[in-house]
C-alpha positions as CSV (number, residue, x, y, z in Angstrom):
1,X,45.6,41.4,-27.7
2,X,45.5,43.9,-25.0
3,X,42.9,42.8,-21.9
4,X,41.6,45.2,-19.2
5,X,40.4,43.4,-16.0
6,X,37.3,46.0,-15.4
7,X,35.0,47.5,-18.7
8,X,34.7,50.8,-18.8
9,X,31.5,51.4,-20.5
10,X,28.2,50.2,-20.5
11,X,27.8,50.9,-24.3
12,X,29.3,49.0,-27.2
13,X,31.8,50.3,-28.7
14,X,32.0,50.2,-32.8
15,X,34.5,47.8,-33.8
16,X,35.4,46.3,-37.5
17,X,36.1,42.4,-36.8
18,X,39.7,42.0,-37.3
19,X,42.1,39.5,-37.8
20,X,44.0,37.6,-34.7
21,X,47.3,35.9,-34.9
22,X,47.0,32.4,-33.9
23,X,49.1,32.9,-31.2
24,X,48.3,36.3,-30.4
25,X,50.6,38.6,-27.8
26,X,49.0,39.0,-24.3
27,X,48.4,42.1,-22.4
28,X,46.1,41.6,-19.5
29,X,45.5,44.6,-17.0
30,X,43.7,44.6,-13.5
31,X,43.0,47.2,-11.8
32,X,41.8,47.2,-8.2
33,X,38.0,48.0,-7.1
34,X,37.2,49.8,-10.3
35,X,33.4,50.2,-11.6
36,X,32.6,49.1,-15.1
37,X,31.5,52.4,-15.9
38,X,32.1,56.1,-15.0
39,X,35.7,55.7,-13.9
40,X,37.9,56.8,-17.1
41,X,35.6,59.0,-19.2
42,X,35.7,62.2,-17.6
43,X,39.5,61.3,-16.1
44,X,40.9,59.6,-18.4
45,X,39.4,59.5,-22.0
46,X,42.9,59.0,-24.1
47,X,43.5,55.3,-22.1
48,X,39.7,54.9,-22.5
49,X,40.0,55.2,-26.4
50,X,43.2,53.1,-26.3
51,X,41.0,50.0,-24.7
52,X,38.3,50.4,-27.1
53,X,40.4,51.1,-30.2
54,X,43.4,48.3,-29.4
55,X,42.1,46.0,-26.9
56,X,39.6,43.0,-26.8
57,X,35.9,43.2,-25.6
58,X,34.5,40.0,-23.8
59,X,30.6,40.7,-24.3
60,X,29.9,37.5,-22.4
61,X,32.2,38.1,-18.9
62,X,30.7,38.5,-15.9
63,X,32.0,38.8,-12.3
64,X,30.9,36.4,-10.4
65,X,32.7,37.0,-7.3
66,X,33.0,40.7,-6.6
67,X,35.7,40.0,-3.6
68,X,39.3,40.8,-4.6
69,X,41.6,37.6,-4.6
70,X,38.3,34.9,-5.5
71,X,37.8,37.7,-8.5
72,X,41.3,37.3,-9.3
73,X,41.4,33.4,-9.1
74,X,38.6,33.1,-11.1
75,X,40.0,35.5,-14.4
76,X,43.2,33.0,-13.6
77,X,41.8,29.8,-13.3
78,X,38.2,30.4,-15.5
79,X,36.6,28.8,-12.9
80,X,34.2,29.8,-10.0
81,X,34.9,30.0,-6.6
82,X,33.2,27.1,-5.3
83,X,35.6,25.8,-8.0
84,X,39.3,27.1,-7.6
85,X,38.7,27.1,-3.6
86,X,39.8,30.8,-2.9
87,X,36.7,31.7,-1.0
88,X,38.2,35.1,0.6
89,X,41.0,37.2,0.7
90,X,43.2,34.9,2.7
91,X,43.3,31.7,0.5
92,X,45.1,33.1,-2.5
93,X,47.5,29.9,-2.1
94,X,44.7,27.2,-2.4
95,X,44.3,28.2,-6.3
96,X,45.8,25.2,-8.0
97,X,48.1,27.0,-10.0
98,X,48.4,23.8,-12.1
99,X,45.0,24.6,-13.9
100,X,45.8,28.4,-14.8
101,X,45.6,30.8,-17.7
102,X,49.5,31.0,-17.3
103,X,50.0,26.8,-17.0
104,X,48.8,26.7,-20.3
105,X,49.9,29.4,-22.4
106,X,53.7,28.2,-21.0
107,X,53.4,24.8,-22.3
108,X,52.1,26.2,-25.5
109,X,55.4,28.0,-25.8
110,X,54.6,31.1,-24.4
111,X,56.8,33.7,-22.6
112,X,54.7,34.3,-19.1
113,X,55.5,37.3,-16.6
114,X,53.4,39.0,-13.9
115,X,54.2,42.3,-12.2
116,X,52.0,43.7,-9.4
117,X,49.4,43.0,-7.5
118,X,48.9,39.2,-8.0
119,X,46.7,37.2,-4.7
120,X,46.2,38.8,-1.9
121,X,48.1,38.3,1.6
122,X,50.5,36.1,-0.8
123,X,53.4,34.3,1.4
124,X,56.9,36.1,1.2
125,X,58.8,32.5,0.7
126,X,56.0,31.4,-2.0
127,X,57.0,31.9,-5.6
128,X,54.4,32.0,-7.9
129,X,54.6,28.9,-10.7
130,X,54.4,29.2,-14.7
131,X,55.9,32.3,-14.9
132,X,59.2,32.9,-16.3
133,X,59.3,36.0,-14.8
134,X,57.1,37.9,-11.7
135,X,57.8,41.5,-9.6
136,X,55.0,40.4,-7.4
137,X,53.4,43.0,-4.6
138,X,53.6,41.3,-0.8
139,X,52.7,44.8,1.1
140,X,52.6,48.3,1.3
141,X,50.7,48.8,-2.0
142,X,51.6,52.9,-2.8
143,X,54.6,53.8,-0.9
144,X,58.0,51.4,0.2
145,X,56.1,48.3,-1.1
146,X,57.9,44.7,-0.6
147,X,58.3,42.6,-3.7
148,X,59.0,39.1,-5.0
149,X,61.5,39.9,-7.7
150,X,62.0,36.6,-9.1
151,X,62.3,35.1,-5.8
152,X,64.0,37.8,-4.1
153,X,62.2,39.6,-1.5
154,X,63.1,43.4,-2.3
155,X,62.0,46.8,-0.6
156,X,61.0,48.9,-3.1
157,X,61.6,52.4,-2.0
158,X,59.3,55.3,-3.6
159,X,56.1,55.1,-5.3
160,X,55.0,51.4,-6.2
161,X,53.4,52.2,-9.5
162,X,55.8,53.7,-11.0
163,X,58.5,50.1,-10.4
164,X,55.4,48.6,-11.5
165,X,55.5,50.9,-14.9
166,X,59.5,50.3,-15.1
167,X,59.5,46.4,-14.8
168,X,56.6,45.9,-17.5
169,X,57.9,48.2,-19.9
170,X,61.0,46.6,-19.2
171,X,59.8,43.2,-20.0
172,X,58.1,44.2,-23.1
173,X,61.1,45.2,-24.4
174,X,62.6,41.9,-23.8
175,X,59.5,40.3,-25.2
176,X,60.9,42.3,-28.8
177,X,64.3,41.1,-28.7
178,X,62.6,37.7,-29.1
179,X,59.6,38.7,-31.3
180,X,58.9,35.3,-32.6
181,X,57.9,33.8,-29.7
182,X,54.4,34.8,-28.3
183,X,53.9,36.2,-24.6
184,X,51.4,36.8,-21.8
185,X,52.1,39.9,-19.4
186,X,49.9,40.0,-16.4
187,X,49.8,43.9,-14.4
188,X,47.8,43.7,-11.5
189,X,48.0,47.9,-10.3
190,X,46.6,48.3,-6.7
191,X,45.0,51.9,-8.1
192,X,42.1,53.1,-7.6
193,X,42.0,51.3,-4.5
194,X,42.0,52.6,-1.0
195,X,44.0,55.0,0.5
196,X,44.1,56.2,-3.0
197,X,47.8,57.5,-3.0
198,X,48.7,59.6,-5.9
199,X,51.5,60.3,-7.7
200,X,53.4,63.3,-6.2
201,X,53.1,65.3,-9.1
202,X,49.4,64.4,-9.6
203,X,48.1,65.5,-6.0
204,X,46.1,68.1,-6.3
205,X,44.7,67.2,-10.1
206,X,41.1,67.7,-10.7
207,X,39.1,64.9,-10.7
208,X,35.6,64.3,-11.5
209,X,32.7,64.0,-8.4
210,X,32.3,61.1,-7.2
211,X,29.1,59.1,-7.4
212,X,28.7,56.4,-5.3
213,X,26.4,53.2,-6.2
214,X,23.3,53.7,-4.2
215,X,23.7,50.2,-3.4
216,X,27.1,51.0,-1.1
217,X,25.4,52.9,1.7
218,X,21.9,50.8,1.5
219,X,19.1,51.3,4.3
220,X,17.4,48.6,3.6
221,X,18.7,44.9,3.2
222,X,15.4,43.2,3.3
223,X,15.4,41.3,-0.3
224,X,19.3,40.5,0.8
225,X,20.8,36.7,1.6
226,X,20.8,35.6,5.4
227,X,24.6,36.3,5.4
228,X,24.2,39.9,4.7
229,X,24.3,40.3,8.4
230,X,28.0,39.1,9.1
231,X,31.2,41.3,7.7
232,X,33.0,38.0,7.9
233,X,30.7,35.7,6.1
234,X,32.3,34.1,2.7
235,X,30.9,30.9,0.7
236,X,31.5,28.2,3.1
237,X,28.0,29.8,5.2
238,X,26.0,30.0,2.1
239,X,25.7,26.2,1.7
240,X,25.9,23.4,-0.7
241,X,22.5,23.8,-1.6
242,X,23.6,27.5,-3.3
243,X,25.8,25.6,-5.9
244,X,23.8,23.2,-7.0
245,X,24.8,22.1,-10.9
246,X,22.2,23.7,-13.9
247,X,20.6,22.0,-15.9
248,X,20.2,24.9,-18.7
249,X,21.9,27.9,-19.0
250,X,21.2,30.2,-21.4
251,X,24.6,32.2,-21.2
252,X,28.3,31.4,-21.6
253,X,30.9,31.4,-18.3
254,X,33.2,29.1,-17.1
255,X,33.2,26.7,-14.3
């Protein structure tokens, strides 16, 4: 099962209903301030076709929280973030890690690694729990990054992504020499987010225009929430009253 953390199209894709293991393998990508569409089909069509043609659509998913670590939290946890308590970028450590995606697939007797961007502003001397193995980001996201290998806070000199590519091709090589025991891979990639650092051998490539949401650079904020007005405004300023229980829903998520 192969799992990107953004979709890439608006459009359904054709797919014939296939056949899961019970225990299927685990391959969950997420990449970093990426739109659901017009991203990867003019720049990168072959990985586009790859997700559509290998990986699993959620037709039902929905971001609730469009703020980096509470987005994260919430694809870890299933939860909102009133819910898991990670209300910015700074609380990455209030996520009970006890109720997690990772938790559970370990004591089901799964093999659990993460490499990459995990929480934001995570604490060098925190290791993160129910993983057998992580190659976690702590700073410097493109260039000389600093990593929690395992518990070992390493300098990584050189480009990031590519000790990102190394350690999870790495570990998907171990997960074949045991192939009868299932596994969940986690690979958080700081791309395309700002300063948008490429490869050496990729500057200069051509890429596609960019086209901004109108919504980015909008005039008028007059049908907005009262905490439009603030930069450092998160959930605990919107209220109890915003998170008050349904009664009916007529969609599926996770709370």
């Amino acid at each position: 099962m192969l799992v990107a953390g953004c979709s890439s199209t608006s459009e359904e894709p054709k797919q014939e209903p296939r056949d899961l293991p019970s225990r299927p393998n685990i391959l969950l990508f997420i990449t970093d301030d990426q739109r659901a569409s017009g991203t990867m089909e003019e720049s990168l069509p072959k990985t586009l076709r790859y997700f559509q043609d290998e990986g699993t659509r959620y037709t039902q998913a929905f971001a609730t929280t469009p703020v980096c670590c509470p987005s994260r939290a919430s694809i870890l946890s299933g939860r909102y973030a009133h819910r898991h308590g990670v209300h910015n970028n700074n609380e990455g450590p209030k996520m009970d890690e006890g109720d997690t995606l990772q938790r559970y697939l370990q004591d089901n007797g799964y093999f659990t690694a993460a490499v990459g961007k995990y929480l934001n502003r995570w604490p060098r001397d925190l290791d993160p729990q129910y993983f057998d193995h992580w190659a976690i980001m702590l700073h410097n996201y493109y260039y000389d990054s600093l990593f929690n290998v395992d518990g070992d806070n390493r300098e990584i000199a050189g480009y990031a992504p590519d000790f990102i590519e190394r350690k999870t091709i790495g570990l998907l090589d171990s997960f074949e020499e045991a192939d009868s025991r299932p596994w969940f891979l986690y690979v958080g990639t700081t791309a395309p987010h700002s300063p948008f650092q490429a490869e050496p051998r990729y500057e200069g490539a051509p890429t596609p225009r960019y086209h901004p949401s109108p919504g980015v650079k909008e005039k008028s904020t007059s049908d907005k929430p009262f905490f439009r007005f603030g930069r450092g405004a998160n959930f605990r300023q919107v209220g109890a009253s915003s998170f008050a229980p349904c009664t009916r829903s007529t969609t599926q998520s996770t709370g």
